[in-house]
C-alpha positions as CSV (number, residue, x, y, z in Angstrom):
1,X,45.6,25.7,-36.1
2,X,43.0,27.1,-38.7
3,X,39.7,27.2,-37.7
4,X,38.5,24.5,-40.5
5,X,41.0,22.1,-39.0
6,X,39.9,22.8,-35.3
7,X,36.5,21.9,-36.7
8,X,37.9,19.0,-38.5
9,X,39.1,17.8,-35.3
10,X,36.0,18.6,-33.2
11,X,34.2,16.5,-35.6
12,X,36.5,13.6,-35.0
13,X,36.6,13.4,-31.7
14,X,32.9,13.8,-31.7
15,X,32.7,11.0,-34.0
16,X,34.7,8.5,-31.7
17,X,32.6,9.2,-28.5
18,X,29.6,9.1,-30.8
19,X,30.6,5.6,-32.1
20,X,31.7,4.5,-28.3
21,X,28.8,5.7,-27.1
22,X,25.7,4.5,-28.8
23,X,26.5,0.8,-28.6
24,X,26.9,1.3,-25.2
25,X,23.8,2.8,-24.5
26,X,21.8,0.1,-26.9
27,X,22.9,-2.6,-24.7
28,X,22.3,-0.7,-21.2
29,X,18.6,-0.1,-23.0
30,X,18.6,-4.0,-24.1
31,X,19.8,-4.7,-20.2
32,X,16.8,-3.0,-19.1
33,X,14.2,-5.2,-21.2
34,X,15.9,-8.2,-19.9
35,X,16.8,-7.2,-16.4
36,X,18.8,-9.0,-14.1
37,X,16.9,-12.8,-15.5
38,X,20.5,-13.6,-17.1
39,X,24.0,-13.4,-15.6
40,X,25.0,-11.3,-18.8
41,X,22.4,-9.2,-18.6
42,X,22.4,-8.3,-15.4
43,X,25.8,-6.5,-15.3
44,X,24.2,-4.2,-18.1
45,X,20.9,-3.8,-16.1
46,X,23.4,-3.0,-12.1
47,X,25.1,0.1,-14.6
48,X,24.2,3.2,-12.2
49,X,21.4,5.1,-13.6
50,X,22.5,8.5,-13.3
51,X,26.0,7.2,-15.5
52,X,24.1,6.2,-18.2
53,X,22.3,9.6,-18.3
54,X,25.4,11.7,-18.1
55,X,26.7,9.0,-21.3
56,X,23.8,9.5,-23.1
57,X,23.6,13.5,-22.5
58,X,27.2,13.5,-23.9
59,X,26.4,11.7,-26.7
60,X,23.6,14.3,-27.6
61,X,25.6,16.8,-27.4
62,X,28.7,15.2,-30.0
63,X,26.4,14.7,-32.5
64,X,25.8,18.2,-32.9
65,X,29.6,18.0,-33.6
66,X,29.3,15.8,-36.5
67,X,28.1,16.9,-39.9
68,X,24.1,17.3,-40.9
69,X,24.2,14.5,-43.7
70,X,26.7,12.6,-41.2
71,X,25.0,8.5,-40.9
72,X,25.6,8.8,-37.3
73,X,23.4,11.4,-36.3
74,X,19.9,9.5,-36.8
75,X,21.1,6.7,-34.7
76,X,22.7,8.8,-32.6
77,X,19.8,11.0,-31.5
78,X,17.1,8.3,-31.3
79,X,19.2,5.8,-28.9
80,X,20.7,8.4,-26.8
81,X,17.2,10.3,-26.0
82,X,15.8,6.8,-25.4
83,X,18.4,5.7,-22.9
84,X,18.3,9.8,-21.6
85,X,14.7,9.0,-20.7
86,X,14.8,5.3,-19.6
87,X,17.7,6.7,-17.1
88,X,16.7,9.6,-15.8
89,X,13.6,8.1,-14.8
90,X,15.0,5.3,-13.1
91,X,17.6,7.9,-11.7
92,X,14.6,9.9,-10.1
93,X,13.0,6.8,-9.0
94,X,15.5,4.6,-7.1
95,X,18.8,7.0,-7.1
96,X,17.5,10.2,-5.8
97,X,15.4,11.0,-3.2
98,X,13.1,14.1,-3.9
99,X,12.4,15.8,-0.2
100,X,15.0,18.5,0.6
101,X,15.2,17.7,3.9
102,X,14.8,14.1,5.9
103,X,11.4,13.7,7.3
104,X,10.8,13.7,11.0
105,X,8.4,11.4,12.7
106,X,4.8,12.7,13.8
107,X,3.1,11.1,16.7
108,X,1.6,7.4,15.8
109,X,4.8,6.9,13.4
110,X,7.2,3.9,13.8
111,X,10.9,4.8,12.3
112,X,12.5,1.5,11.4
113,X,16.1,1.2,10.6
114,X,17.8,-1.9,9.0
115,X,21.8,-2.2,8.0
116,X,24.1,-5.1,7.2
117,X,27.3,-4.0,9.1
118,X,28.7,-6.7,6.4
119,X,30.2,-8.9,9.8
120,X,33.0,-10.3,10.3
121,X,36.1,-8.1,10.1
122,X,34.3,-5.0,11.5
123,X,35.0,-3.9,15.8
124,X,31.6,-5.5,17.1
125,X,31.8,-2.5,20.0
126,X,32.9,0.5,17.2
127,X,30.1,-0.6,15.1
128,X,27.2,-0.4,17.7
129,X,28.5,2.7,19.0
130,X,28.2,3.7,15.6
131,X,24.3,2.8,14.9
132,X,23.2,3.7,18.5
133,X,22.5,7.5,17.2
134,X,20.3,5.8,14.5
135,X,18.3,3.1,16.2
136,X,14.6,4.7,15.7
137,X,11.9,3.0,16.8
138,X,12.7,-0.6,15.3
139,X,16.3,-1.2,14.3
140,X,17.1,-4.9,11.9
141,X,20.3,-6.1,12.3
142,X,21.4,-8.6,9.0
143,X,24.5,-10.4,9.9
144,X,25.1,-8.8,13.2
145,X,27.7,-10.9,14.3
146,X,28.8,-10.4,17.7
147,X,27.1,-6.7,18.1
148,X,23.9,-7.6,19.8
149,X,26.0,-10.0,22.4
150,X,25.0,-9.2,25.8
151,X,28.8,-8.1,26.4
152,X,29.1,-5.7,23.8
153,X,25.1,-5.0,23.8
154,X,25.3,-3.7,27.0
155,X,28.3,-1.4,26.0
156,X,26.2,0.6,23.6
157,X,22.3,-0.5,23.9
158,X,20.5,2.5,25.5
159,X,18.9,1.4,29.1
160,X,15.6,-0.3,29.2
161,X,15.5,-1.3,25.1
162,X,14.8,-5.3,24.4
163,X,17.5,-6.8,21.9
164,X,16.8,-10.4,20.6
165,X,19.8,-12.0,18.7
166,X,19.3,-15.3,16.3
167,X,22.6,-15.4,15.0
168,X,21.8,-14.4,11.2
169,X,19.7,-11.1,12.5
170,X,18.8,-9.2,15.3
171,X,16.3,-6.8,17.0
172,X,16.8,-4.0,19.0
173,X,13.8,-1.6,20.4
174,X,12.8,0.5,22.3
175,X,9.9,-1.5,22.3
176,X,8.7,-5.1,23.4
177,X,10.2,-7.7,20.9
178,X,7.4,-10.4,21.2
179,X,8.4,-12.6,18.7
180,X,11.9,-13.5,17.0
181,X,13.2,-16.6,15.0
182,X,15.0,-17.6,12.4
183,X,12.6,-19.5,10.0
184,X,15.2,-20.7,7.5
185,X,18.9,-21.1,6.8
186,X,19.5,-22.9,3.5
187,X,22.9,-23.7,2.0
188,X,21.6,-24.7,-1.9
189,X,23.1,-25.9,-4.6
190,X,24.3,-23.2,-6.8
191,X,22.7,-20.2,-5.0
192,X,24.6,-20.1,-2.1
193,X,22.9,-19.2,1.4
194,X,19.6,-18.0,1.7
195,X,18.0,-17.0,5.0
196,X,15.0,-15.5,6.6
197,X,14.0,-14.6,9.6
198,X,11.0,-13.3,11.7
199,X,10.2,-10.6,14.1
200,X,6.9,-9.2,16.1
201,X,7.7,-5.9,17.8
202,X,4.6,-4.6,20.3
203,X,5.1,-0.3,19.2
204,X,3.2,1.5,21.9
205,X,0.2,3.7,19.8
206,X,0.8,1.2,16.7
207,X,0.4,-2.6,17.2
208,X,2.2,-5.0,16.1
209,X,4.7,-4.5,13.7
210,X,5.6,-7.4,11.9
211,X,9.0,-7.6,10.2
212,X,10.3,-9.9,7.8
213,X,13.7,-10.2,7.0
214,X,15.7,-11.6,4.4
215,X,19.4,-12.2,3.0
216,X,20.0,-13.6,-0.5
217,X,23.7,-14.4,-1.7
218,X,26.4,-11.8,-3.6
219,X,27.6,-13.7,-6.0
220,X,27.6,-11.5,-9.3
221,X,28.2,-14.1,-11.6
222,X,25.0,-15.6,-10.3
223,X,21.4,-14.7,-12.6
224,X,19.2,-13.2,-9.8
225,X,16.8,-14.9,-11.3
226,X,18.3,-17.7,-9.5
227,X,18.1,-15.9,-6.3
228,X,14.6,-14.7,-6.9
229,X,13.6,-18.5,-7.5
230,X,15.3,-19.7,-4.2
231,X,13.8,-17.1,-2.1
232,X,10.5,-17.8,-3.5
233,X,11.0,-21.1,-2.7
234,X,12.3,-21.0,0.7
235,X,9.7,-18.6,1.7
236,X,6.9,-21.2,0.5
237,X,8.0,-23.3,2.7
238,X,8.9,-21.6,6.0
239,X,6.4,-18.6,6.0
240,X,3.0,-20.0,6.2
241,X,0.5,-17.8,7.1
242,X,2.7,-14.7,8.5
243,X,2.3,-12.1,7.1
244,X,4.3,-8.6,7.0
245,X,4.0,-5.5,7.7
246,X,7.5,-4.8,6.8
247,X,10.1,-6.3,5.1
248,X,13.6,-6.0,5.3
249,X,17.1,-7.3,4.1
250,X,20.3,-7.1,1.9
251,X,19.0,-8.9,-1.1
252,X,22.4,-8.4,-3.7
253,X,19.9,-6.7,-6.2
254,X,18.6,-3.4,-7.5
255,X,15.3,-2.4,-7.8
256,X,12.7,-3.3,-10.8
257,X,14.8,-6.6,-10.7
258,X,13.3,-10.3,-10.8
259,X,13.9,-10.1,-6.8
260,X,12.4,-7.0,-6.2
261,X,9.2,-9.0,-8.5
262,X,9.8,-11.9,-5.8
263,X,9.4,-9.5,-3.0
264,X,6.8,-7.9,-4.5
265,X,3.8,-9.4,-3.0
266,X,4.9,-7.8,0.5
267,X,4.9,-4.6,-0.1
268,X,6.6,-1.5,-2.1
269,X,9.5,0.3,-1.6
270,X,9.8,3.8,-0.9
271,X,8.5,6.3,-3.4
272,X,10.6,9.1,-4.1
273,X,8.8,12.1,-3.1
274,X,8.8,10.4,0.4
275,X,12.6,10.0,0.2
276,X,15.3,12.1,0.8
277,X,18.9,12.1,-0.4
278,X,20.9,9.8,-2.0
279,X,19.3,6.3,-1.8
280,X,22.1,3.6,-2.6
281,X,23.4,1.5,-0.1
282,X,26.1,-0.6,-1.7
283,X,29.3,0.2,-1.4
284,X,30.2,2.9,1.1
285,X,31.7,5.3,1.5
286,X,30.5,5.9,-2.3
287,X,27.6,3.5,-3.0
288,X,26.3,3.0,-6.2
289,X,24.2,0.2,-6.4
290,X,20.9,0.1,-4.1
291,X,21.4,-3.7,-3.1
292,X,19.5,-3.3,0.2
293,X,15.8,-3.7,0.3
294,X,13.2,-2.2,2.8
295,X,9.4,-2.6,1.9
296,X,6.4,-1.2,3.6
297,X,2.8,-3.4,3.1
298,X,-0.2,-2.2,1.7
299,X,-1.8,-1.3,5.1
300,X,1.0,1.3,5.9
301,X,1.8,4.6,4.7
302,X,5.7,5.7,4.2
303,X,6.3,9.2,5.7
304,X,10.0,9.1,5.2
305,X,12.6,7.1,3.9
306,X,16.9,7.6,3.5
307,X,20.2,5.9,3.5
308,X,22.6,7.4,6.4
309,X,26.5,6.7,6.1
310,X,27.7,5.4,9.4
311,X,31.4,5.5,8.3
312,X,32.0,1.7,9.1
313,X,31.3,-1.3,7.3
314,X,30.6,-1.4,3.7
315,X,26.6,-0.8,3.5
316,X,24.8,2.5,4.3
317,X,22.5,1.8,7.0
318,X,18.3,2.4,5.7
319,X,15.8,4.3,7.6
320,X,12.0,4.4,6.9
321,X,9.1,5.8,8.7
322,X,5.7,4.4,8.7
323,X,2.2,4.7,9.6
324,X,-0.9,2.8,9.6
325,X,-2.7,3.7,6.5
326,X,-3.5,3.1,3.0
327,X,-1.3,5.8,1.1
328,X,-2.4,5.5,-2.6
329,X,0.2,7.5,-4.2
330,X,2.8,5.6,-3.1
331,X,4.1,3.1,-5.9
332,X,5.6,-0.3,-6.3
């Protein structure tokens, strides 16, 4: 082949995946104005980050293909370096964690851990066995079916920690559990279920550490504005004057959403120069959506913060560590 037709060619392949490409990035961008308010829109917004910035680094890149007086390269370049941007800044933010190395705990720290073992149709037994290297300090349990049980509990529970089961979560420390109750479990209309639950844990050297923890429904073809609106609701009602100093849950949305808005008042997630490795929780053993929420209030400082695969169930688990403190570079 002559070199002007390998060029010719270049330039037409180049001008497909240009012409794929940049309506696809203009409705991830419009996705990202909207969010996850509309059940359209939020299957644009739940596209991985770090996708959209290899698409839109590709796109870049074949439009030098295509000729300089070509229509397509003005388009081309302005809505591919938006969406190259607008990803790889959300990509740093919620994808990535920046710390090369997990953080450890200093003295005065409390390292909570929170997973949704996604029960039934997992080994109760296998999947404690499992988390028991992982506890921490604190460890949530959403959906924990019959893993806390006293018969399997006692199987994998290490000696002299306090485990408090409610049915929809559970507590197990190596601390005194003071309080824990389920405040709510709501079957409504067109959202689906909706719970949250309660817990006081006494840390020796800390205080109380108050956990809230909620579970919203999966259904994709829901608008989580829906969710948001239900959990706002139910948590009007049932939460009164408790307030947080932690909150926890598998919420079926990613971050920046209308839940993580609804959530907002309790604290802020993580920020990533506190984090370390990859941050997604949804679905293992590759997750690429971080559905799983784990908020720290304003009177606590994050020290740490990672996902850990515990090669069972369909959720990697989430581990944070706090400390009493206002940390002001920590963002929403």
């Amino acid at each position: 082949m002559s070199r002007r037709r390998r060029a010719a060619a270049v330039e037409s392949l180049a001008a497909v995946a240009v012409a794929l490409l940049v309506p696809a990035l203009a409705a991830w961008l419009v996705g990202q104005v909207l969010r996850d308010r509309f059940t359209w829109s939020q299957f644009l917004f739940w596209v991985p980050a770090f996708m959209v910035l290899v698409a839109a680094l590709a796109c870049l890149a074949a439009r030098r293909a295509l000729r300089p007086h070509s229509r397509m390269r003005r388009p081309a370049v302005v809505i591919a370096a938006v969406a190259a941007v607008v990803s790889g800044a959300r990509t740093a933010r919620w994808e990535f964690g920046w710390r090369p190395w997990a953080a450890s705990p200093a003295a005065g720290d409390v390292v909570l851990s929170h997973w949704n073992p996604q029960w039934p149709g997992r080994e109760a037994l296998a999947c404690g066995r499992a988390l028991a290297p992982h506890l921490g300090d604190v460890c949530v349990l959403s959906n924990p079916g019959s893993i806390t049980r006293s018969v399997v509990a006692g199987e994998w529970v290490p000696a002299g920690w306090h485990v408090a089961d409610t049915g929809q979560f559970a507590v197990v420390s190596r601390h005194r559990i003071t309080e824990c109750e389920l405040l709510a479990v709501d079957h409504l209309p067109g959202v689906g279920m909706v719970w949250a639950g309660w817990a006081v844990v006494e840390v020796d050297g800390f205080g109380p550490l108050r956990v809230l923890a909620v579970d919203l429904p999966s259904n994709p073809r829901m608008a989580r504005a829906t969710s948001a609106a239900a959990l706002e609701s139910v948590l009007a009602r049932v939460l009164g004057d408790r307030v947080p100093d932690v909150t926890v849950g598998d919420v079926n949305a990613t971050p920046g959403g209308v839940v993580s808005g609804a959530l907002g008042r309790f604290g802020r997630a993580a920020p990533p120069w506190a984090s370390f490795g990859w941050l997604c929780t949804f679905e293992r053993p590759w997750p690429l959506l971080r559905i799983d929420a784990m908020l720290a209030s304003d009177a606590l400082s994050w020290r740490g913060y990672r996902t850990i695969d515990l090669a069972t169930g369909e959720h990697r688990m989430q581990q944070g560590i706090v400390a009493r403190g206002v940390t002001a570079s920590a963002g929403r």
